[in-house]
C-alpha positions in Angstrom: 0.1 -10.6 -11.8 -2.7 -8.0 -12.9 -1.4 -4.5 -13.9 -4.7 -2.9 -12.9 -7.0 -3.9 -10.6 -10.6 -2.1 -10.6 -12.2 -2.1 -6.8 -15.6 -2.6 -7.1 -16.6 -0.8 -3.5 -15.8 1.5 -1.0 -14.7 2.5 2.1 -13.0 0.4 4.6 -12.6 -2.7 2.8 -11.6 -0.5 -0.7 -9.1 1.0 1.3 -7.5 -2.7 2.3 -8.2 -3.7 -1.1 -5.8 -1.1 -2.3 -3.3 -2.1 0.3 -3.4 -5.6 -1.4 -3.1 -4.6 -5.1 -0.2 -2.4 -4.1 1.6 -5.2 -1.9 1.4 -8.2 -5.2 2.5 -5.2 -7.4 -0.8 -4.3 -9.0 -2.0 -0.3 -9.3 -5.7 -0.3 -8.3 -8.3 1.8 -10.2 -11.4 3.2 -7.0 -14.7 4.2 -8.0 -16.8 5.9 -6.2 -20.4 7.6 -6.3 -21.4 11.2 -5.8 -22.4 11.0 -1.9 -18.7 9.3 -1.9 -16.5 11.9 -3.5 -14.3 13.1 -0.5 -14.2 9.3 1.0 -10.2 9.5 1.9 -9.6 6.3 0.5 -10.0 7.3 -2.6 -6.6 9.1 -2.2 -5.1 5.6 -1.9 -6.2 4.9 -5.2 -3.6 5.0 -8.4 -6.5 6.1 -10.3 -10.3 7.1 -9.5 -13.6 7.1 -11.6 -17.2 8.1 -10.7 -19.5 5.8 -11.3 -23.2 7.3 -10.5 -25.1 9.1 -8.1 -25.3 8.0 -4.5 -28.1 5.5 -4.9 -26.5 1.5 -4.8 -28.3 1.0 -7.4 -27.0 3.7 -9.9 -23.5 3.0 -8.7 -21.8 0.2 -6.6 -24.6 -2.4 -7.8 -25.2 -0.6 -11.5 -23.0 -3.8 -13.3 -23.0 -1.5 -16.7 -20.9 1.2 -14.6 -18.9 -0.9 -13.1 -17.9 -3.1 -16.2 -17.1 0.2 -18.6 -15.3 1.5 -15.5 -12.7 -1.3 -15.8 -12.7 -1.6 -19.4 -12.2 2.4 -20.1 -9.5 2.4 -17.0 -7.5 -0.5 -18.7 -7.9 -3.1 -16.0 -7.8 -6.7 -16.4 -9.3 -7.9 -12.8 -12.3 -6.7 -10.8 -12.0 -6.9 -7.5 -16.0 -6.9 -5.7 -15.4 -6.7 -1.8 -17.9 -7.8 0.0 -21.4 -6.9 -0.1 -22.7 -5.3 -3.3 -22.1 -7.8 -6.7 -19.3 -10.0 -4.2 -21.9 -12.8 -5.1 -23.8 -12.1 -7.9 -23.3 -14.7 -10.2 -24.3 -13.1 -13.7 -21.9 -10.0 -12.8 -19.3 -12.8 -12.5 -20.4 -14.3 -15.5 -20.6 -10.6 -17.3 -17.2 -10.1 -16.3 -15.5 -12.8 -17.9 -17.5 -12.3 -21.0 -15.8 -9.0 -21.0 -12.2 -10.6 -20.6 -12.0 -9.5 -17.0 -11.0 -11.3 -14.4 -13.8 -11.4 -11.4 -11.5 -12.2 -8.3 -13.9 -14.4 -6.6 -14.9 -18.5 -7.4 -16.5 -19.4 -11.0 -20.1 -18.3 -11.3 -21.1 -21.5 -10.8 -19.7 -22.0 -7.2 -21.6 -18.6 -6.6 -25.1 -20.7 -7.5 -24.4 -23.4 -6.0 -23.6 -22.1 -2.8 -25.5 -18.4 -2.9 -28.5 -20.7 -3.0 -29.2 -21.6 0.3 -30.8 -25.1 0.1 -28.4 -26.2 -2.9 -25.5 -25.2 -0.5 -27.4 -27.6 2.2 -27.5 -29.9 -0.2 -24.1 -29.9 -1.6 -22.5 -29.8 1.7 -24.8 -33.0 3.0 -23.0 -35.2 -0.1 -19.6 -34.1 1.2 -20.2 -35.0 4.0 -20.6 -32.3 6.6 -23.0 -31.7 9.0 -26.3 -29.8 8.5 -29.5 -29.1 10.4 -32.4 -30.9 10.4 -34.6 -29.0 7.5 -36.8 -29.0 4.6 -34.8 -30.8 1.6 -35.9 -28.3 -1.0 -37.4 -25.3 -1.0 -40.9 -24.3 0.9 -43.8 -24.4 -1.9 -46.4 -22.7 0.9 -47.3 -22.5 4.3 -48.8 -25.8 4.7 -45.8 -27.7 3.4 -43.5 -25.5 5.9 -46.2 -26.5 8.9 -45.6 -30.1 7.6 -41.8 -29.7 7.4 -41.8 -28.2 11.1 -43.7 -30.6 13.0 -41.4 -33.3 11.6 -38.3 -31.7 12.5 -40.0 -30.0 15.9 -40.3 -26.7 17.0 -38.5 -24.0 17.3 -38.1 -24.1 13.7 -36.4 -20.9 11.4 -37.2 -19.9 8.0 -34.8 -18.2 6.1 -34.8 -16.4 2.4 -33.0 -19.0 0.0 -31.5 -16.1 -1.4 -30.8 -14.1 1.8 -28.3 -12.7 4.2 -28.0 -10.0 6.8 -31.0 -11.5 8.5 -33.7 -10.7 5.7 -36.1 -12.9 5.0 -36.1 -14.6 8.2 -38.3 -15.7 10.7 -37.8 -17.2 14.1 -41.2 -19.8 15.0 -41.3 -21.5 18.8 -45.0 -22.8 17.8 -47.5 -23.9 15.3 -49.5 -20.5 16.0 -46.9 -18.4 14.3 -45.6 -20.0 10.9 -48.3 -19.1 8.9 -47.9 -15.5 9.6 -44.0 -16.0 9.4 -44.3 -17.7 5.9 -45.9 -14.8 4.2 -43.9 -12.4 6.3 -40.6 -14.1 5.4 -41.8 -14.8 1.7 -42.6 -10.9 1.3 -39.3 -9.5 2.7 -37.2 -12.0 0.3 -39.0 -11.2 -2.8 -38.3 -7.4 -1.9 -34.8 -7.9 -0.7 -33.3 -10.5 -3.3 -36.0 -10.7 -5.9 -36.4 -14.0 -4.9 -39.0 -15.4 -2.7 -38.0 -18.9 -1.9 -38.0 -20.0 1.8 -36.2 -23.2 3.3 -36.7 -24.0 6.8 -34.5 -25.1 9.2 -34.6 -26.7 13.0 -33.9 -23.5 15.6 -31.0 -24.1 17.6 -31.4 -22.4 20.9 -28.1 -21.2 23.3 -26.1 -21.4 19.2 -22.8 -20.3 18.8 -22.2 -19.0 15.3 -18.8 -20.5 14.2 -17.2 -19.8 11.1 -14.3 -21.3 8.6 -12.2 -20.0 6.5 -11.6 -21.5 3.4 -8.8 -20.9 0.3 -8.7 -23.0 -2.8 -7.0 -22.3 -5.6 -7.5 -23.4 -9.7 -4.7 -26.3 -9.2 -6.4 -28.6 -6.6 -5.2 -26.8 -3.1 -7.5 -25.8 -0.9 -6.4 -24.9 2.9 -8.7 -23.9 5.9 -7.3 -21.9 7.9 -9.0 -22.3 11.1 -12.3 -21.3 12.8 -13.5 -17.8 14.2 -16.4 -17.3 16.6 -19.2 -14.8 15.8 -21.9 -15.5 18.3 -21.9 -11.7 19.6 -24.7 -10.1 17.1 -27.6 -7.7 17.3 -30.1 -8.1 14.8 -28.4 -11.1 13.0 -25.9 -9.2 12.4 -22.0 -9.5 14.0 -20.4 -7.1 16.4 -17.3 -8.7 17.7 -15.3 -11.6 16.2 -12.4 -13.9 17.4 -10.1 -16.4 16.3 -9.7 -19.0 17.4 -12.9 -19.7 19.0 -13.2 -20.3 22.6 -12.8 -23.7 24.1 -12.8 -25.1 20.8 -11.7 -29.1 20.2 -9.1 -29.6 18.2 -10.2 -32.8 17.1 -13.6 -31.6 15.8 -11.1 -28.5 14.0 -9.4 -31.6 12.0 -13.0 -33.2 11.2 -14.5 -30.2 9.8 -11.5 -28.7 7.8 -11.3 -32.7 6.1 -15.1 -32.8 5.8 -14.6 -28.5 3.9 -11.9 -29.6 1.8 -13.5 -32.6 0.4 -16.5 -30.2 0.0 -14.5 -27.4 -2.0 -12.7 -30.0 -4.1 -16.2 -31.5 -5.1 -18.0 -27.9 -6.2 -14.5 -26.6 -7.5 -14.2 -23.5 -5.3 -11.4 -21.0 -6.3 -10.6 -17.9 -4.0 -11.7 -17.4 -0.8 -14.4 -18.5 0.8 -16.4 -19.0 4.1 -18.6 -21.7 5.8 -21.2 -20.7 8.5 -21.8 -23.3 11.3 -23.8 -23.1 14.6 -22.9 -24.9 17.3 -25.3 -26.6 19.8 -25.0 -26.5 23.3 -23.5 -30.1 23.0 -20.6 -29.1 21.0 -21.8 -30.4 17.7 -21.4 -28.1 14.5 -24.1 -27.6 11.8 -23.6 -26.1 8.7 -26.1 -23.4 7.8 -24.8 -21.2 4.6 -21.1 -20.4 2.7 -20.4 -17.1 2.0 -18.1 -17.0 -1.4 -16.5 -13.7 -0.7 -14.2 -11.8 1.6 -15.5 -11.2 5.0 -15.5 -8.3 6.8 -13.8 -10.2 9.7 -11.3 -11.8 7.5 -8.7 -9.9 9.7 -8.6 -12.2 12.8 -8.1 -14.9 10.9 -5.0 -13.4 9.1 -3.4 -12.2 12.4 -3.6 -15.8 14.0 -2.1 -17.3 10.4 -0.2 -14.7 9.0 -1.8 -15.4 5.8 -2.5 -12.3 3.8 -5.9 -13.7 2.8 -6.8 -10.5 -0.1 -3.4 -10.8 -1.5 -4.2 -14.2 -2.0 -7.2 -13.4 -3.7 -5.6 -12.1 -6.3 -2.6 -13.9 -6.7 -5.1 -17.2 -7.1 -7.4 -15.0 -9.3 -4.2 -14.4 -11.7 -3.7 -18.3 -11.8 -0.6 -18.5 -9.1 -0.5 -22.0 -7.3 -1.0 -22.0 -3.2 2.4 -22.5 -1.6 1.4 -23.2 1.8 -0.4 -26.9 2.2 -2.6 -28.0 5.2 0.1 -29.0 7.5 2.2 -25.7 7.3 -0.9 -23.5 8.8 -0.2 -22.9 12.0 -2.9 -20.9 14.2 -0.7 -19.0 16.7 -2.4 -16.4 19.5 -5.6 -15.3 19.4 -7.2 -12.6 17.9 -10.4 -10.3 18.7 -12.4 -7.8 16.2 -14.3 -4.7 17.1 -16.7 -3.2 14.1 -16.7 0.0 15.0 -20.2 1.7 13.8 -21.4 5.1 13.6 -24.8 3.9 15.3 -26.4 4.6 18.8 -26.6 1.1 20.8 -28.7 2.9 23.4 -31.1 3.6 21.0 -31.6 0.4 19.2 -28.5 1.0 17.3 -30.0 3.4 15.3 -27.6 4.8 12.3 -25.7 8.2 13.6 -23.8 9.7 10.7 -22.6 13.2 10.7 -18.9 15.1 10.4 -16.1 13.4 12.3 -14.9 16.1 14.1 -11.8 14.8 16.3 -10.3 11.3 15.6 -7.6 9.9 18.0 -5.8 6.7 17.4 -3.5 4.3 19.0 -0.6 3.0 17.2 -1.3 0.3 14.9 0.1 -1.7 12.1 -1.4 -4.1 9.9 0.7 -7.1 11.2 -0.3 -5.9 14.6 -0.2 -7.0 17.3 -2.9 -4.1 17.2 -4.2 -3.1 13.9 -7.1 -0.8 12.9 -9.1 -0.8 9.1 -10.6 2.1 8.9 -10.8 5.3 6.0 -12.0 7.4 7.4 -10.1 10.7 8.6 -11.0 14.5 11.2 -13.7 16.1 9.1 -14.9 13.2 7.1 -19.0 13.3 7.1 -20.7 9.4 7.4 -22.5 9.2 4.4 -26.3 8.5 4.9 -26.6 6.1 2.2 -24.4 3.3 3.1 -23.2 1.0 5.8 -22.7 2.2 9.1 -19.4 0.5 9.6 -16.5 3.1 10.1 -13.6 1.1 11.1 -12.4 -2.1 12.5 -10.2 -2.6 15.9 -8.7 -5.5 15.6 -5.9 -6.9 18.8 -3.5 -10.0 19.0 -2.2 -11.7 21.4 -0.2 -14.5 23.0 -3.5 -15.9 24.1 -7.3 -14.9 24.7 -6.5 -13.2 27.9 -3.9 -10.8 26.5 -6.1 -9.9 23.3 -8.7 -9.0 25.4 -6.6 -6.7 27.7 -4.9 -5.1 23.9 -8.5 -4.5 23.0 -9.5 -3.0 25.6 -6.8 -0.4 26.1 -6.7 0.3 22.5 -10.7 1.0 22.7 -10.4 3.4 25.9 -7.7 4.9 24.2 -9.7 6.0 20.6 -11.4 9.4 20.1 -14.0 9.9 18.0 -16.0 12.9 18.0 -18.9 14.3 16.0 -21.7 11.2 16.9 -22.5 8.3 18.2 -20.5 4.9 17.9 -20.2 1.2 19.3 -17.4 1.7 21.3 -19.2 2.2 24.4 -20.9 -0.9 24.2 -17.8 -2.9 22.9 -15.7 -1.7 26.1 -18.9 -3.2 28.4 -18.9 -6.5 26.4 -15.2 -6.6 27.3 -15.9 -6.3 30.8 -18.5 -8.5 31.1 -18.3 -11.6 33.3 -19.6 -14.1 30.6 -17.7 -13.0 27.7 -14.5 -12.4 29.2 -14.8 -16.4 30.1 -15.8 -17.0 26.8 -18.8 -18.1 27.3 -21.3 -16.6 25.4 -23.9 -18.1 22.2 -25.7 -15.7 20.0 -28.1 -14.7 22.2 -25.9 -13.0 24.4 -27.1 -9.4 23.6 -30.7 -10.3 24.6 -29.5 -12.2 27.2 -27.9 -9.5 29.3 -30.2 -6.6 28.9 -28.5 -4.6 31.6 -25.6 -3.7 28.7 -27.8 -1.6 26.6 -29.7 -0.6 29.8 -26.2 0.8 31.1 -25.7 2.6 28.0 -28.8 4.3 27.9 -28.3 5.4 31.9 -24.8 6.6 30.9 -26.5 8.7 28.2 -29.4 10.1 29.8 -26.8 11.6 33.3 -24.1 12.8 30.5 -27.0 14.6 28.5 -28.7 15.2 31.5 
């Protein structure tokens, strides 16, 4: 195992990183920027190091920083997170040229997968499902108008390059691609530095189901099971669960056969995730792999059991996989809250400020309730960064009990100082539709009277 490992973000998810290093035996070096100086997980650390100003890009995406950080600290591992370099191929590739050990798949799984139509592609030859799309990528407007009548409309086009729902565009009819395209094509370039567009066929009433894949150097690679992510707001997630509702068991056994074959062909090492959507008929289509941690990674290990960032760095250290396919056992279910420091009532705009009173319920990080979180009473939000403030995550003997852990542990949390999501969580909970499971990833647009609740709630209490 490591003797140092260097975390290569911040907040929440530096804070479980931590946890990790310390739990495989491992001290863990935090660095931080200016605007993150008093973040309390830096008290976790063994050892801490500013790396820059509170700008990402003179700090948690300045590679230079980060790579004399680790080499001046001593450590022989980087670990990235997720966001920031987590999928940057050349930082990968920079840090093994620097004899450091980038927890995370080889560089070239990050290419082959980061890009969206390669990943298509890839995951076509192994034999899993994708959408009906162009083949490569979009060389103009006409060729994507060509591309969309063939496939028919509603068509999407996303940035090759993209995530977090840049550089996409949602078309129903011909009238709108050509202003998508350039639309689309603009907000990549600026996003990703790369402009490339692919499209895809628009699947309307989706569920956004996801897999969770671990493969180490030796030729093991498990999947450990499906979570559902179909409650979003602006492409991105809100709540998560595992395992998803209603799901077959027999299409659970196709896909994690059709993923392993896929991993062993690329040769994926670490963790990893494959995005599907699901059609109103059941059918799964893959539509990008994310090689990194996810923030929702939790669910999956509370079902499992399977400490999935210890792992991480036990495969990144060359350690064989113990468990095989047949010994994961998905037992419970599990729900996720992301708890923001945003205003749902008014378009979940960003609400930082001081924390001035935070109440908790008991929680562990086996569960059955567990909460990821760094910050602490007179922490202030940082303006600069993700909104994200904490994670509430609940387990239970089945669906129905999670649900009720959730929501008592939600109407039991304080938080004081500005706005957060937990008003809007606690209605989702109580919801007809999604307390039957029933739900795709329109649910948010489709029942307005959530947000219009909110915003009634808001206007009487501020009167």
């Amino acid at each position: 195992m490591f003797r140092k490992v260097l975390v290569a973000n911040r907040g929440e998810i530096a804070a479980r990183i931590i946890a990790a290093c310390h739990a495989v035996g491992a001290k863990a070096v935090a660095v931080y920027s200016e605007a993150d100086a008093a973040s309390p997980h830096l008290e976790l650390a063994d050892e801490t190091l500013c790396i820059g100003p509170a700008p990402t890009g003179r700090s948690y995406l300045d590679q230079d920083a980060l790579l004399e950080a680790a080499l001046v600290t001593g450590c022989q591992a980087l670990h990235p997170g997720f966001g920031f370099l987590s999928e940057n191929a050349r930082f990968a590739t920079r840090c093994r040229q620097q004899q450091l050990t980038f927890i995370g798949p080889p560089a070239s799984c990050i290419r082959a997968m980061g890009d969206k139509a390669t990943a298509r592609r890839t995951m076509e030859a192994a034999g899993v499902p994708v959408l009906p799309g162009s083949k490569d990528l979009l060389g103009s407007a006409a060729e994507a108008a060509e591309r969309a009548a063939a496939v028919g409309y509603p068509v999407i086009l996303k940035a090759t390059a993209g995530g977090g729902g840049r550089g996409m565009r949602l078309c129903e009819d011909p009238a709108r691609l050509q202003s998508a395209f350039h639309e689309a094509t603009a907000e990549a370039g600026a996003a990703f530095g790369n402009a490339g567009l692919y499209l895809e066929k628009y699947v309307v009433g989706g569920r956004h189901i996801e897999f969770q894949v671990l493969a180490d150097r030796w030729g093991t690679v498990l999947c450990l099971g499906e979570r559902e992510c179909s409650v979003q707001r602006n492409h991105q997630k809100l709540i998560e669960e595992a395992p998803a509702p209603g799901f077959s068991e027999t299409l659970r056994h196709e896909i994690t056969d059709a993923l392993v074959r896929a991993m062993l062909a690329i040769g994926y090492e670490g963790a990893g995730t494959v995005e599907f959507l699901m059609d109103a008929s059941g059918k799964l289509y893959f539509m990008e792999m994310n090689t990194r941690l996810q923030v929702e990674h939790p669910v999956t290990e509370l079902v499992t059991g399977v400490d999935i960032v210890a792992w991480q760095l036990r495969i990144a250290a060359g350690q064989r996989l113990h468990l095989r396919q047949e010994d994961v056992r998905i037992t419970g279910h599990a729900i996720e809250c992301r708890i923001n420091a945003e205003d749902p009532a008014a378009g979940f705009r960003p609400s930082p400020g001081r924390l001035e009173r935070l109440v908790l319920p008991e929680h562990r990080p086996q569960g059955p309730l567990r909460i990821d979180t760094h910050v602490r009473e007179g922490y202030r939000i940082p303006t600069h960064y993700d909104s994200m403030i904490a994670k509430v995550i609940a387990h239970g003997d089945d669906r129905a009990a999670a649900l009720q852990r959730m929501g008592d542990a939600l109407g039991s949390i304080v938080i004081e100082g500005f706005e957060t999501t937990i008003p809007l969580h606690r209605a989702i909970l109580a919801e007809q539709d999604f307390a039957a499971g029933s739900y795709t990833c329109q649910y948010i647009a489709e029942h307005p009277a959530l947000l219009e609740g909110l915003r009634s709630t808001k206007e009487v209490t501020h009167g």
